[in-house]
N, C-alpha and C positions, 0 to 999 in steps of 0.2 A: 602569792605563789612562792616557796621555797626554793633556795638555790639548788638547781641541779648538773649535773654533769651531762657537756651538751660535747657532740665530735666537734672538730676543729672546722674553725669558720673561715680560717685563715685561705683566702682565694676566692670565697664566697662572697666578701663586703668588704666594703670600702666605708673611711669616715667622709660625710662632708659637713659642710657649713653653712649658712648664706650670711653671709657681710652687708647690711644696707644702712647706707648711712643718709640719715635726712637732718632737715633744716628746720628745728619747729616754728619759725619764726613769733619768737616770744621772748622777751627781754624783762630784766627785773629791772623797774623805777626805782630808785633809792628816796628819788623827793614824794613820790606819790606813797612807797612804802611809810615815810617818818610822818608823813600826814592823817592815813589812815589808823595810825596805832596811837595819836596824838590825840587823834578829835573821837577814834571809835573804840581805843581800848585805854586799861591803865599802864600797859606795860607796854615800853617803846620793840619790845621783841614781840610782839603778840602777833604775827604774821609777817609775809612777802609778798608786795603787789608785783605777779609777773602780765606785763602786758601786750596784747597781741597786736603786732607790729602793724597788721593792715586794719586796725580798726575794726577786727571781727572777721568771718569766714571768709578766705576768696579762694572760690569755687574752684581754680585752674589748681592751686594748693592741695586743695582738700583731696582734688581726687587723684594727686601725687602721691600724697599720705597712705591711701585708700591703695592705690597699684601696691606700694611697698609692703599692705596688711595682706591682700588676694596671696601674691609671695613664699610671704611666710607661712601661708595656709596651707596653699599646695607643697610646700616642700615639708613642713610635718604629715601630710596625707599620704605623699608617696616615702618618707621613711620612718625610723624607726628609733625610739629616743635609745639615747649613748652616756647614761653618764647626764652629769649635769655642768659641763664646758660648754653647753650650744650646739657642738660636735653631734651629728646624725649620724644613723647606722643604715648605709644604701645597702641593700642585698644586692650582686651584680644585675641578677635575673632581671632587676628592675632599672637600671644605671639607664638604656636609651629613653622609657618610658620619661625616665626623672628629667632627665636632660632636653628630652624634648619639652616638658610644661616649664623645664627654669626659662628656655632660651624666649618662650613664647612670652616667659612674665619679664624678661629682662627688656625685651622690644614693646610690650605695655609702658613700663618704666620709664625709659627711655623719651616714649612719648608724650609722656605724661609730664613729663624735665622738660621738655623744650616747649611745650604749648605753656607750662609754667613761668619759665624765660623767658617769655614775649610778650606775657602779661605781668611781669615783674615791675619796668617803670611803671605803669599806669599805676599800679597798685600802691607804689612809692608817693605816685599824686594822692590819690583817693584819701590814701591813711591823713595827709596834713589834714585834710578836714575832718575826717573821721576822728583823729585824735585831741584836735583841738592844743592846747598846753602844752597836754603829754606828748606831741612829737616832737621828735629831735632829731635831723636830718642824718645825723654821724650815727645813729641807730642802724641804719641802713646799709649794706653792705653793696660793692658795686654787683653789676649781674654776672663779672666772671669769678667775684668772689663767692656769691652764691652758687653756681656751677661747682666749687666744688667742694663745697660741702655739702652733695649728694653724694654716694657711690653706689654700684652694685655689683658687690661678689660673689663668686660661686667659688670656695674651695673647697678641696679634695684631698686626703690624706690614706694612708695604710692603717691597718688594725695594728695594737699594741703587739709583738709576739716574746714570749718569756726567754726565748733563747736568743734572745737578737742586744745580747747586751753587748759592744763593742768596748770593755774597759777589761780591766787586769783588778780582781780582789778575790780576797781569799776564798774560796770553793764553799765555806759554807756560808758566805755573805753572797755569795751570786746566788747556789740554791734558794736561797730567801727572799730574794730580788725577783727569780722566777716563777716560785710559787706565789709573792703576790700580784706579779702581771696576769698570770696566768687565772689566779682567783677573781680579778676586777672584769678581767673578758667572760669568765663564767656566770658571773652576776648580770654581770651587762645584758648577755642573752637570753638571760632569764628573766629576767625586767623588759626588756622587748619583746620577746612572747607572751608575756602575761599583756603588754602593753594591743597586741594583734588580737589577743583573744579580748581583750574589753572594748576594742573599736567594734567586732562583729557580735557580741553580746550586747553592748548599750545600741547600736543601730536596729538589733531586732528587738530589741526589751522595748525600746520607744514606738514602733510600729505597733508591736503587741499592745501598748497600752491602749494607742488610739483604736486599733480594733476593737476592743474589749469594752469601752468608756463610749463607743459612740461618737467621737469628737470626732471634729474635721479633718478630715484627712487632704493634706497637699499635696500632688506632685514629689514635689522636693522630697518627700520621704522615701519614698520608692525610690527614687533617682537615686536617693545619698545610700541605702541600705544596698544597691545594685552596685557602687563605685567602691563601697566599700570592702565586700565581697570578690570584686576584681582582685582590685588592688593586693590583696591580704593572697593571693596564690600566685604574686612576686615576690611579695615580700616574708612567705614562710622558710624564715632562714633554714631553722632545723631539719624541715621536711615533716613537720608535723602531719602524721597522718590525719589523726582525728582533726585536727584545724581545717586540714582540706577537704576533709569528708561534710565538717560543717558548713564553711562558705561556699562549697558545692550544694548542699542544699539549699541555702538561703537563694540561689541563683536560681532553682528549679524551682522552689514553692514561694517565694515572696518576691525577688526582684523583676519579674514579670508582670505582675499584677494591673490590672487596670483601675485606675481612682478612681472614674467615675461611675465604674461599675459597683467598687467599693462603698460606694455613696448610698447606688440606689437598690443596691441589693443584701438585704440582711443574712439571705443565705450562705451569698459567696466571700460576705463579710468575715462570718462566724467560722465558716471553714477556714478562712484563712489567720484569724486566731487561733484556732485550733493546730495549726500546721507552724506557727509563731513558740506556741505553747510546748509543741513537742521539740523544734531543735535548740531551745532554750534548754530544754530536761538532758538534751545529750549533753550540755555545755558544764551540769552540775562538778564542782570537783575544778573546775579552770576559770570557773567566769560565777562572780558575785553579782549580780544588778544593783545598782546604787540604791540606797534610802532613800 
C-alpha cells in the first residue's frame, strides 16, 4: 500500500510498549565450550556450549516463559505496529479494551513469578544431579536476585506532532524538521492500515482455504476470524469505511458459523465459501493474500 495522506491522528492514539524482562536461565561453559571444539571440531571457535541451568525444562519456568509469550500476543492483537522501536500504535477507541487484557496478562505473570520462586531452590537441588561436572553452585543466582531480573511493563507515550518542536533554529531547518515528523506519522498510518487490512484478509483467505480444500476445520478458526473482526472496528484509526464495511461483513457471514455443521454439511460448507470468496473480491486493491 502506498503512502497516503491520512487527517490528523493526533488525540486519536497513543504510543505504547510492553517491557518484559526474563531470566532464560542458561549460562555459557567456557570448559565444556574448549572441550567440545577440541575433541569435536578443528577450530577452537567452532561453537558455544550455552547450558541450561536446571538440567533441562522445569515446568514452573517454562510456563513463566509461556505467560510473557500470551503477552506479547495479545498486545500486537489489540494494536497496531509503529515504526520499528517496539513502540505500538493504541487507537484510543481501543485503550480500556487494551488495558484491561494487559492487566489480566500482567496478574498471569505475576503468578507465574511466584509459583516459579518457590520452586527455584529445589530446582538449584535437582540441577547438581542433573548436571553432573557441569554444575557450579556460583552459576546460581540467590532467589531475590532472580526476582529481579523479571519485570513487566506497560508504557505509554504521545504521537510524534511536527509542530511541537520546543528549540530556536532557523525557520527553514524547523520547516524541514516538520515535514519530516509529519511524513514518518503519514507512513506510520499507512503501514498500520495496510497492516488491519492483512489481519482481516489472511484470517478469511485461511478459512476460505479450508472450506474450499475440504480440510479440517477447528473451532479456533471461526473464534480467531470473529476476534479479529472485532477488534479491527477499534482499532480503524482512519475511519476506514470500506474496512468496516468489510469486518462487518466477515461478522454477519463467517464469524457465526457453526464447525460442526461445517463438517457435516457440504452444502452450508460451500456456501460459506462462496460468502469467503465474495468479501475477499471487495478487499481487491488493499489486501494481497500471501503465496
Amino acid at each position: 500500500m502506498t503512502k497516503q495522506k491520512h487527517p490528523s491522528i493526533l488525540g486519536r492514539a497513543i504510543l505504547v510498549n510492553v517491557c518484559i524482562g526474563l531470566w532464560t536461565a542458561r549460562k555459557h561453559d567456557a570448559k565444556v565450550t574448549e572441550r567440545v571444539n577440541t575433541e569435536m571440531a578443528k577450530n577452537r571457535k567452532a561453537g558455544r556450549y550455552h547450558k541450561r541451568l536446571f538440567g533441562g525444562d522445569a515446568a514452573s519456568h517454562s510456563h513463566l516463559v509461556q505467560a510473557a509469550q500470551v503477552t506479547r500476543t495479545k498486545h500486537y492483537a489489540q494494536t497496531l505496529p509503529w515504526e520499528d522501536s517496539g513502540w505500538r500504535l493504541l487507537p484510543t477507541e481501543n485503550y480500556l479494551e487494551y488495558t484491561k487484557a494487559m492487566r489480566a496478562a500482567k496478574v498471569q505473570f505475576e503468578e507465574a513469578l511466584e509459583v516459579f520462586l518457590r520452586d527455584y531452590p529445589k530446582l538449584v537441588r535437582q540441577a547438581e544431579e542433573r548436571l553432573g561436572q557441569m554444575y557450579k553452585r556460583d552459576d546460581y543466582p540467590s532467589t531475590s536476585e532472580v526476582r529481579g531480573k523479571f519485570h513487566f511493563d506497560i508504557q505509554f507515550g504521545p504521537l510524534p506532532a511536527g509542530d511541537d518542536f520546543r528549540v530556536t533554529l532557523p525557520q527553514k531547518e524547523m520547516a524541514a524538521m516538520v515535514r519530516g515528523v509529519e511524513d514518518r506519522v503519514t507512513q506510520a498510518v499507512t503501514n498500520a492500515m495496510s497492516d488491519a487490512w492483512a489481519r482481516l484478509g489472511d484470517a478469511v483467505t485461511d478459512l476460505r482455504s479450508r472450506l474450499h480444500d475440504g480440510k479440517y476445520l477447528r473451532e479456533t478458526m471461526v473464534t480467531r476470524i470473529g476476534e479479529v473482526a472485532d477488534v479491527l472496528g477499534r482499532l480503524n484509526l482512519t475511519k476506514d469505511a470500506a474496512l468496516e464495511k468489510a469486518r462487518k461483513q466477515v461478522l454477519k457471514d463467517l464469524a457465526g458459523l457453526d464447525v460442526d455443521t461445517l463438517r457435516d454439511d457440504d452444502k452450508v460448507r460451500k456456501d460459506a465459501a462462496k460468502k469467503a470468496d465474495a468479501i475477499l473480491a471487495t478487499m481487491k486493491g488493499v489486501y494481497s493474500p500471501p503465496k
